[in-house]
C-alpha positions as a LaTeX table, in Angstrom:
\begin{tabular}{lrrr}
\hline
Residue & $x$ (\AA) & $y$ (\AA) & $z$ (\AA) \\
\hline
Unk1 & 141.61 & 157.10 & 96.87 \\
Unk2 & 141.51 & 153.25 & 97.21 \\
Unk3 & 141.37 & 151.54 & 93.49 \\
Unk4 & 139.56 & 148.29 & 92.88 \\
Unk5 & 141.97 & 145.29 & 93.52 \\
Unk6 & 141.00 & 143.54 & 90.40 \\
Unk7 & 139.17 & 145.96 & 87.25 \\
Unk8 & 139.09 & 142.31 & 85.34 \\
Unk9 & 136.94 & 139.74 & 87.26 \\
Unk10 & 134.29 & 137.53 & 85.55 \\
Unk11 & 130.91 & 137.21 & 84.95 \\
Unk12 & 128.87 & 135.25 & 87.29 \\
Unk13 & 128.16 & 131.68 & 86.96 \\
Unk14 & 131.20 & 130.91 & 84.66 \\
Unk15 & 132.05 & 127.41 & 85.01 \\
Unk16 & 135.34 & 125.50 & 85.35 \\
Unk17 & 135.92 & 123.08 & 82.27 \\
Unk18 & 136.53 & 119.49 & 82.92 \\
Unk19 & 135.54 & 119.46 & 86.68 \\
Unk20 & 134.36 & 116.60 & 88.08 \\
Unk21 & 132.38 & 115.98 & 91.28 \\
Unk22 & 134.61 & 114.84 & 94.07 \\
Unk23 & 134.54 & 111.24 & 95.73 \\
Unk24 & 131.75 & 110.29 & 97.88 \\
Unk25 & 134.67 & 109.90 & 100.83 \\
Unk26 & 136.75 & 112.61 & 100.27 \\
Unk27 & 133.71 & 115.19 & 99.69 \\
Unk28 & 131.99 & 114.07 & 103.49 \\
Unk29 & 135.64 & 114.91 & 104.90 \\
Unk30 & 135.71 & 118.06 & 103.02 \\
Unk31 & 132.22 & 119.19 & 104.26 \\
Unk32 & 133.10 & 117.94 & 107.88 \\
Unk33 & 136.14 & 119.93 & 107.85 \\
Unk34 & 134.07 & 122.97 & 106.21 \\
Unk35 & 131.49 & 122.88 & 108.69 \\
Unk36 & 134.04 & 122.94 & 111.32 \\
Unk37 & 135.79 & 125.96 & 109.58 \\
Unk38 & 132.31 & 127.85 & 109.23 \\
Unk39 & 130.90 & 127.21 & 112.77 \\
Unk40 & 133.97 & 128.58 & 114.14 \\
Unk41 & 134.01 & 131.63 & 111.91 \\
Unk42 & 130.59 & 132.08 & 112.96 \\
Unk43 & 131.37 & 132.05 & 116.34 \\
Unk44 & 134.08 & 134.98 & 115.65 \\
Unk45 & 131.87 & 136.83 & 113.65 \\
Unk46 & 128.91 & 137.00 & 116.53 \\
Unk47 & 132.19 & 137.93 & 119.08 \\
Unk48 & 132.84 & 140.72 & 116.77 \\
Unk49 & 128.99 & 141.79 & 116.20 \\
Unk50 & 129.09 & 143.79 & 119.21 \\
Unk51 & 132.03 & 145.60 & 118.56 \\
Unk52 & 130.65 & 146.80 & 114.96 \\
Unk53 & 127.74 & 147.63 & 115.43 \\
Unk54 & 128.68 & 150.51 & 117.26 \\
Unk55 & 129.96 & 151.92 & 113.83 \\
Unk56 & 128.39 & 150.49 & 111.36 \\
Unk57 & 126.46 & 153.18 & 110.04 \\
Unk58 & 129.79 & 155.79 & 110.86 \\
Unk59 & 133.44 & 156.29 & 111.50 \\
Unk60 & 134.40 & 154.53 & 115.16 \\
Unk61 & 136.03 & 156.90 & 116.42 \\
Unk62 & 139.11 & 154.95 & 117.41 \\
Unk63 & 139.49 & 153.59 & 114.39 \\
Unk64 & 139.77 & 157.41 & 112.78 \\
Unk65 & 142.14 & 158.30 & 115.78 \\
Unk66 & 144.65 & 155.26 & 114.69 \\
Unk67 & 144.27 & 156.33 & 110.83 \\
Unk68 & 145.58 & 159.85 & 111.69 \\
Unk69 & 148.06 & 158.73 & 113.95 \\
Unk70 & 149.45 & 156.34 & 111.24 \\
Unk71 & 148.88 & 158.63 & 108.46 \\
Unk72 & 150.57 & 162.05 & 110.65 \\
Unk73 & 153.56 & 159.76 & 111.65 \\
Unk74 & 154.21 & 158.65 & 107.94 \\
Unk75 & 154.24 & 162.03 & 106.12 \\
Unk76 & 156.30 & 163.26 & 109.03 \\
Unk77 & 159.14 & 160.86 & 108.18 \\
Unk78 & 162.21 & 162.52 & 106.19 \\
Unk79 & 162.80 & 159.17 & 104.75 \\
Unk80 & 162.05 & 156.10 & 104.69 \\
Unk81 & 162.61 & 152.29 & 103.38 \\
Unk82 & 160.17 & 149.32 & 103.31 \\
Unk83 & 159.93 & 146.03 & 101.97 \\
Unk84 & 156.35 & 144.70 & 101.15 \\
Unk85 & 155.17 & 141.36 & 99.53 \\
Unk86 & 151.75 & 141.80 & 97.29 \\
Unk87 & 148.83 & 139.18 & 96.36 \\
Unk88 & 147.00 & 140.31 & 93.75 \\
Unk89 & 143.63 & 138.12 & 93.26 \\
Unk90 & 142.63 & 138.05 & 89.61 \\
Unk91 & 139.27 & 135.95 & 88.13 \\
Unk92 & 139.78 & 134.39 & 85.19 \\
Unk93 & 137.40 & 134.17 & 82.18 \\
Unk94 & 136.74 & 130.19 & 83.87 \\
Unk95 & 135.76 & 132.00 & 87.11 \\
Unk96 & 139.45 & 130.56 & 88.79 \\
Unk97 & 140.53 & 132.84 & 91.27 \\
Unk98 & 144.83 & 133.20 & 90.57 \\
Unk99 & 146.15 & 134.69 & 93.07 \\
Unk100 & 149.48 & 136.59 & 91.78 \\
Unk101 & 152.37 & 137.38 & 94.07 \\
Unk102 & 155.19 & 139.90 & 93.64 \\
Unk103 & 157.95 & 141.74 & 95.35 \\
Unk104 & 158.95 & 145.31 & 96.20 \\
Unk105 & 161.38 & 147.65 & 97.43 \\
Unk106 & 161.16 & 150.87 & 98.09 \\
Unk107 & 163.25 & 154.14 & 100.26 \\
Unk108 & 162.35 & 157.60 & 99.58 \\
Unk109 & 163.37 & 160.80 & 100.31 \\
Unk110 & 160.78 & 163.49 & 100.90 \\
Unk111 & 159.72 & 165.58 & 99.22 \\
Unk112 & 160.37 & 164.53 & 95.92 \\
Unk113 & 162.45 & 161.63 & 95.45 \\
Unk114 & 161.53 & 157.61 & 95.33 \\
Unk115 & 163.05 & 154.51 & 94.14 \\
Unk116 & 161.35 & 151.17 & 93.67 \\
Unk117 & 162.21 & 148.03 & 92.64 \\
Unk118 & 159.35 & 145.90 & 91.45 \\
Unk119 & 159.58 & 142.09 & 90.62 \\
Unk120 & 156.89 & 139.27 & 90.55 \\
Unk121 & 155.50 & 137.08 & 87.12 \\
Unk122 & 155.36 & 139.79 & 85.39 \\
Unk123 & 157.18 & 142.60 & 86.88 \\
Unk124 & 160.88 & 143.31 & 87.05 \\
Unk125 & 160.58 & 147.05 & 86.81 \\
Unk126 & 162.51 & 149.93 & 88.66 \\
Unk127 & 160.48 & 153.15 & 89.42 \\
Unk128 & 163.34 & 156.45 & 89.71 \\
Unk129 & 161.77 & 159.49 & 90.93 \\
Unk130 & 164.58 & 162.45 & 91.10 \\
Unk131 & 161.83 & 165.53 & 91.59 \\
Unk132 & 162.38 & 166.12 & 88.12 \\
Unk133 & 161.83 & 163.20 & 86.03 \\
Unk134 & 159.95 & 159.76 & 86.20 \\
Unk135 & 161.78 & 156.61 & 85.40 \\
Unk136 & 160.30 & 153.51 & 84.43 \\
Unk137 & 162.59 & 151.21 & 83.38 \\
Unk138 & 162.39 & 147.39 & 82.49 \\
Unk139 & 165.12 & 145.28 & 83.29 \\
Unk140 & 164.28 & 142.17 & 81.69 \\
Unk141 & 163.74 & 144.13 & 78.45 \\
Unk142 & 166.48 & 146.73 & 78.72 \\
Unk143 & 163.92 & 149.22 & 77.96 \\
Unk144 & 162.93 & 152.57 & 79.51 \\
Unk145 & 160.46 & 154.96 & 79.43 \\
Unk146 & 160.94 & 158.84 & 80.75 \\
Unk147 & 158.72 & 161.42 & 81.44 \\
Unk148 & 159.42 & 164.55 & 83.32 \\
Unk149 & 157.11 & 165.41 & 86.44 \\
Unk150 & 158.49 & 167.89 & 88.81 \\
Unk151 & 157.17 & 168.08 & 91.75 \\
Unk152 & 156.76 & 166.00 & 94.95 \\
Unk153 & 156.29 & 162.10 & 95.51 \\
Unk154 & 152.75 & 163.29 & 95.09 \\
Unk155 & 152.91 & 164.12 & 91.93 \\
Unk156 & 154.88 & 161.37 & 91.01 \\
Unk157 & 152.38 & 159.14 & 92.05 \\
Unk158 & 149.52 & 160.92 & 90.30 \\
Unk159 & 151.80 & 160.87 & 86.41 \\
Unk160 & 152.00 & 157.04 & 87.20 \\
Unk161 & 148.40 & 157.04 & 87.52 \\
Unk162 & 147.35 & 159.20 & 84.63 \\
Unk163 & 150.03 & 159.42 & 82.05 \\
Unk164 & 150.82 & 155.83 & 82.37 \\
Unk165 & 147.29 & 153.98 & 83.27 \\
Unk166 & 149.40 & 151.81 & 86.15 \\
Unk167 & 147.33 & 151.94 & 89.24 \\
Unk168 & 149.17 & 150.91 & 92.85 \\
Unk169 & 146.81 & 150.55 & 95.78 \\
Unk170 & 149.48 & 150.07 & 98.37 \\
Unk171 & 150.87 & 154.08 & 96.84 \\
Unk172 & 147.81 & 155.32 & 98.99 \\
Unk173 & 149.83 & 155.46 & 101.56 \\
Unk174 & 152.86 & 157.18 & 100.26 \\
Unk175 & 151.40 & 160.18 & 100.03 \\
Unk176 & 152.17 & 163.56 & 102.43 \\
Unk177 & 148.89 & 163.43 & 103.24 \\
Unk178 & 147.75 & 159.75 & 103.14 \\
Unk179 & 144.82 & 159.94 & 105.79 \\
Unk180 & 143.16 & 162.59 & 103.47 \\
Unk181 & 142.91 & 159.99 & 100.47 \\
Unk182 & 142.03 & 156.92 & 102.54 \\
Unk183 & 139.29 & 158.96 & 104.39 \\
Unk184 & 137.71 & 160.11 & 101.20 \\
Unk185 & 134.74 & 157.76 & 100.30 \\
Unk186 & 134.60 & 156.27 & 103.75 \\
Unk187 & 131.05 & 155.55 & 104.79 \\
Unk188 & 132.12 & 153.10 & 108.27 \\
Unk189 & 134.91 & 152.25 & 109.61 \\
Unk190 & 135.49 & 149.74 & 112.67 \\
Unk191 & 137.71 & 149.23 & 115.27 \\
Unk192 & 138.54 & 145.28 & 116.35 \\
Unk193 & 141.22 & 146.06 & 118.80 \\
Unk194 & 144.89 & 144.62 & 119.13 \\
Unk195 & 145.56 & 141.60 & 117.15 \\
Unk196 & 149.13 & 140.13 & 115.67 \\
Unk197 & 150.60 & 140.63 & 112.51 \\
Unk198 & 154.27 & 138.89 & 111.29 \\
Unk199 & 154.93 & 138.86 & 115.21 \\
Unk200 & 154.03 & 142.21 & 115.91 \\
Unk201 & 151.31 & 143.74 & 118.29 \\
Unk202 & 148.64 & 145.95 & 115.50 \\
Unk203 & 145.71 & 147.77 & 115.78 \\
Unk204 & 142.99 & 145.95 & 113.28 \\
Unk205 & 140.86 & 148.47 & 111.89 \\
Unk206 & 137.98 & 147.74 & 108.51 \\
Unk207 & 136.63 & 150.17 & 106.80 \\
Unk208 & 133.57 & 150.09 & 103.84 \\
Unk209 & 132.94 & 151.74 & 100.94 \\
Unk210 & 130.68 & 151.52 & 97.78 \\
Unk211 & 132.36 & 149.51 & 95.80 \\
Unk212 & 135.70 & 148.26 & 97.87 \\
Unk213 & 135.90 & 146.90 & 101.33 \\
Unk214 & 139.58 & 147.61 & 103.26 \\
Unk215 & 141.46 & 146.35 & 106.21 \\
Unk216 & 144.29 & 148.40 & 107.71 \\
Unk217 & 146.77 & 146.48 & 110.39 \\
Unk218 & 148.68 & 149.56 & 111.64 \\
Unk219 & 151.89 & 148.76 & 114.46 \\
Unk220 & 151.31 & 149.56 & 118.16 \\
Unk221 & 153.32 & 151.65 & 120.18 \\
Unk222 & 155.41 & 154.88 & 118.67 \\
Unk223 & 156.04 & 153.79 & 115.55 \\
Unk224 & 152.54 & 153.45 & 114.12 \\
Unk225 & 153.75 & 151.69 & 110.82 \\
Unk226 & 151.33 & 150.30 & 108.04 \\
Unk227 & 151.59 & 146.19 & 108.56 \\
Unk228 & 149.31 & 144.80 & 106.09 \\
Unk229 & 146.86 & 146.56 & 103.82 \\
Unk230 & 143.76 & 144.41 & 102.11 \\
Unk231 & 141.42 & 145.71 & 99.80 \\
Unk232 & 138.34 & 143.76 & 98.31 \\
Unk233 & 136.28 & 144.74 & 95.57 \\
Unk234 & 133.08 & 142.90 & 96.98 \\
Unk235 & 130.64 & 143.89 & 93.09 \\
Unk236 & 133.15 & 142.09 & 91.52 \\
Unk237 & 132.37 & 138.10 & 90.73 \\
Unk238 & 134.78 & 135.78 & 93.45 \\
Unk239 & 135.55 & 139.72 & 95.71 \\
Unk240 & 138.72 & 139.24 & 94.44 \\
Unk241 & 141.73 & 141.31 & 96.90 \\
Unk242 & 144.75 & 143.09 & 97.25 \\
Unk243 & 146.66 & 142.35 & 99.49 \\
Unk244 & 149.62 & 143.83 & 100.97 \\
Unk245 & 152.59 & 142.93 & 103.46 \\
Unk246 & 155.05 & 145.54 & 104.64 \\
Unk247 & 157.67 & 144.49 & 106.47 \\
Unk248 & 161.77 & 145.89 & 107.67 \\
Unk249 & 160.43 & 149.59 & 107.47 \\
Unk250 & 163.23 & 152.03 & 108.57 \\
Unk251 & 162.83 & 155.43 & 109.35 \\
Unk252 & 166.35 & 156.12 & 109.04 \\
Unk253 & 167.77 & 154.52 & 105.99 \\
Unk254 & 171.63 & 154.73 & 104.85 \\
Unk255 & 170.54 & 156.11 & 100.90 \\
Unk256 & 173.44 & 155.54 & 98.58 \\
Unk257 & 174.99 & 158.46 & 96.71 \\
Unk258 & 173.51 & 158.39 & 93.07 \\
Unk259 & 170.05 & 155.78 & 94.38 \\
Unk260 & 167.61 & 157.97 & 93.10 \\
Unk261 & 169.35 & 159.05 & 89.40 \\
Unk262 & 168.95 & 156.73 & 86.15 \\
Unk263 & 172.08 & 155.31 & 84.87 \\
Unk264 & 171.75 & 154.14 & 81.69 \\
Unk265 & 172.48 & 150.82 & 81.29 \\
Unk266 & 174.28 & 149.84 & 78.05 \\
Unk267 & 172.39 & 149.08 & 74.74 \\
Unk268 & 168.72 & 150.17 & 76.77 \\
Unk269 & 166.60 & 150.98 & 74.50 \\
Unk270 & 164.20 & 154.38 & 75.11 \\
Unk271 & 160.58 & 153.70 & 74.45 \\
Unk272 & 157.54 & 156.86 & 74.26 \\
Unk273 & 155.06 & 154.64 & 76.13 \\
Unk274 & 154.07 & 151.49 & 78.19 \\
Unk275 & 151.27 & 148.93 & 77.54 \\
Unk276 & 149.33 & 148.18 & 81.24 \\
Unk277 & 148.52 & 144.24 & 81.01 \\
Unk278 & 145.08 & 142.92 & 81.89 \\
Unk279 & 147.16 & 142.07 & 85.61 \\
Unk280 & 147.60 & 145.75 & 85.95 \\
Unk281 & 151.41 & 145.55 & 85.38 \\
Unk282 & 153.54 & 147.81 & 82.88 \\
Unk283 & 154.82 & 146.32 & 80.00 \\
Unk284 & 158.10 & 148.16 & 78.43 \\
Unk285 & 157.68 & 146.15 & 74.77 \\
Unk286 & 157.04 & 148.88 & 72.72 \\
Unk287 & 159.44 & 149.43 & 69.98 \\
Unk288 & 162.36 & 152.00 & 70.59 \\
Unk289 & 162.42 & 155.44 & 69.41 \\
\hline
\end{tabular}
């Protein structure tokens, strides 16, 4: 199930204090250049009309037959590792779109164990999955927060979700099953062909929903990784996105001894819960037990 990239977006018609009307000069440069920018994204858009119209009102069938492919070769792997950049568009009470960047790391091990590294603005957070119990733990706070979950990645996934309140788009497709939960809520989905992606050849596929919009840029040839993932919650003032980068995926990763245990680091304090922030980031700052 896709979640909306941004739960926290404005009101229309909010207004930026202090702006000021641009230059006489500089603003018939900027609408010059604009113009220019929107005649040629017109003329991509009515290239493309043809090709969407087809499914429109339904699932293209290529672009299903991609999903599954992508979706049968990643809960197939035994293990994997993946690096992935993140740009998470937030509106702010002024209507200013921020756009906030962060970092991860992942490998896991299915079925049931997953570590993460997490850092961005305000994010430098480990996620330790054992198939027992659930790490969270904060390293610029020295705090850490437990909770056992046996089970699969799955599950994992799902106690992050519920017990915690921390959503993670890009988790839809860590799942065994991931075409099953991208599918659901689908109402069309397009194919656009082969395009390229950090240097590499992808399949571009869009799909729509009620209330999100997403983009899926899945690798060519026999290794149908994800390459980028975008999501856009279009009701929301500015359609702010998520978007996602993934990037040295291995399918055969050299897991240390010990990667996916907690060692407690010395003087870490244990916490019994985690505030989410209005970025949709954990926060380990509750006080100890």
């Amino acid at each position: 199930m896709k979640r909306e990239s941004n739960p926290c977006g404005s009101p229309a018609g909010d207004a930026v204090p202090g702006a000021v009307p641009a230059p006489g000069r500089r603003g018939g440069a900027g609408h010059l250049i604009r113009r220019t920018v929107l005649a040629a994204g017109i003329c991509l858009v009515l290239g493309w009309m043809s090709v969407s119209a087809s499914s429109a009102e339904g699932i293209d069938p290529e672009a299903d037959k991609v999903l599954r492919s992508m979706s049968a070769y990643l809960g197939g792997l035994r293990a994997f590792s993946v690096d992935v950049d993140i740009d998470n568009e937030h509106i702010d009470t002024n209507g200013q779109k921020l756009q906030l960047s962060s970092f991860a790391s992942l490998v896991a091990e299915r079925p049931g164990k997953l570590y993460m590294y997490r850092w961005g603005v305000f994010a430098d957070t480990e996620f330790i999955f054992n198939g027992k119990v659930l790490t969270l733990y904060g390293k610029d706070r020295n705090a850490y927060l437990q909770i056992d979950s046996p089970g699969s990645i799955d599950d994992a996934i799902e106690t992050v979700r519920s017990e915690i309140g921390l959503d993670a788009p890009g988790a839809d497709l860590l799942y065994a099953d991931p075409y099953s939960g991208l599918i659901d809520g689908v109402q069309s989905a397009t194919y656009f062909g082969m395009v390229y992606v950090n240097g590499l050849e992808c399949h571009y596929l869009a799909f729509r929903e009620a209330e999100v919009d997403w983009q899926l840029w899945v690798q060519a040839g026999d290794a149908p990784f994800p390459v980028k993932y975008v999501i856009t919650t279009k009701w929301v003032t500015g359609a702010p996105q998520y978007a996602v980068r993934f990037y040295n995926w291995n399918a055969t990763p050299a897991i240390p001894s010990g990667r996916f245990n907690f060692n407690l680091p010395g003087g870490a304090k244990k916490i019994e819960s985690v505030r989410v922030n209005p970025v949709g980031e954990a926060m380990l700052t509750e006080e100890a037990q």
